[in-house]
C-alpha positions as CSV (number, residue, x, y, z in Angstrom):
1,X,122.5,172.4,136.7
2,X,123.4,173.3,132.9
3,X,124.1,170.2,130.9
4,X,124.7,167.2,132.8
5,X,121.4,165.2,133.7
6,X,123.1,162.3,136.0
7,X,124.9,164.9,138.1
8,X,121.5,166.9,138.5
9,X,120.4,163.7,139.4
10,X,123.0,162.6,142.0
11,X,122.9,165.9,143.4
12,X,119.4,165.6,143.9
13,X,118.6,169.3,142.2
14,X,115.2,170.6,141.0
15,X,115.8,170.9,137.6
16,X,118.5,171.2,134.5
17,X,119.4,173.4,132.2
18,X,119.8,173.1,128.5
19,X,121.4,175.8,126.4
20,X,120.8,176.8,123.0
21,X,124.2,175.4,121.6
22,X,123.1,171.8,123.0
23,X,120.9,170.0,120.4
24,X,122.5,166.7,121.4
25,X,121.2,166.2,125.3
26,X,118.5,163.3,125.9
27,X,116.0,164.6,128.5
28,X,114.4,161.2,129.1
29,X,116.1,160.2,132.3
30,X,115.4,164.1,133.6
31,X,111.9,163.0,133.1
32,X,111.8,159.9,135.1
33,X,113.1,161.2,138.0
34,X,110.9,164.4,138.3
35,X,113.5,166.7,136.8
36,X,112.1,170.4,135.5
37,X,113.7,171.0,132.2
38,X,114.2,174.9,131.0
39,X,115.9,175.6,127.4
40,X,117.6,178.7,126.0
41,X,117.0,180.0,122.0
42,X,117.2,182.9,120.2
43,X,115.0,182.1,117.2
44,X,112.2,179.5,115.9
45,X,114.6,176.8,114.9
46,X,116.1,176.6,118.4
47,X,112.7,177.1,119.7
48,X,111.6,173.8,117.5
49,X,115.0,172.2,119.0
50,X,114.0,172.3,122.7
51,X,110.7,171.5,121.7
52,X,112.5,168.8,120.4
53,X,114.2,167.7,123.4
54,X,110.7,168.0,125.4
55,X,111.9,171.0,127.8
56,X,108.7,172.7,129.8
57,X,109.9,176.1,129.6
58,X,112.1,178.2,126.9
59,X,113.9,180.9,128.0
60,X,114.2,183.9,124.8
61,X,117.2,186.2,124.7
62,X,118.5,188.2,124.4
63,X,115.6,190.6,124.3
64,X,117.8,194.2,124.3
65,X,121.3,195.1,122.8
66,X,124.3,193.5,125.2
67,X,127.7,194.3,124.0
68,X,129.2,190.5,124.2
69,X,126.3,189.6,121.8
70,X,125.8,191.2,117.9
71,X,122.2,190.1,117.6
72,X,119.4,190.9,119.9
73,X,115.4,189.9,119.2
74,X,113.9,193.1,120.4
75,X,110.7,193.7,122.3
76,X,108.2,193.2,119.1
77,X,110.0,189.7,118.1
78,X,110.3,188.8,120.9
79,X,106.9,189.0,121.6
80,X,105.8,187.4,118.7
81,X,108.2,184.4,119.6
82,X,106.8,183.8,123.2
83,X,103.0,183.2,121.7
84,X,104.6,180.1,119.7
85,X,102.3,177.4,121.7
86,X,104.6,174.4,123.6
């Protein structure tokens, strides 16, 4: 569920989803009730925002070229971003 922690909740789901764009979502309540929390970014200072928030797993990407998206973070950066310790 991407974005709405009561209805992961009432639905009884695994886990929520938190997008990059979202800097404004409170995780606390995912917490109490057992919730798994996984956060998008693209770069460090969305990497500090879900670290932030208190996800347990960051998802990086784009890693390669897509053509809906101008910027990509390539193999090397991205590599370097995924050894940032959470």
């Amino acid at each position: 569920m991407a974005n709405d922690v009561n209805l992961a909740i009432k639905l009884r789901l695994d886990g929520i989803y938190i997008p990059a764009f979202n800097k404004k979502i409170n995780i606390l309540k995912s917490k109490l009730h057992n919730l798994m929390c996984l956060g998008s970014a693209h770069n460090i200072k969305e990497i500090n925002e879900k670290k932030r928030q208190g996800v347990d797993f960051i998802f990086l990407a784009p890693i390669f070229k897509v053509k809906k998206k101008n910027s990509h973070l390539g193999v090397i950066r991205f590599n370097n971003l995924s050894k940032i310790n959470l």
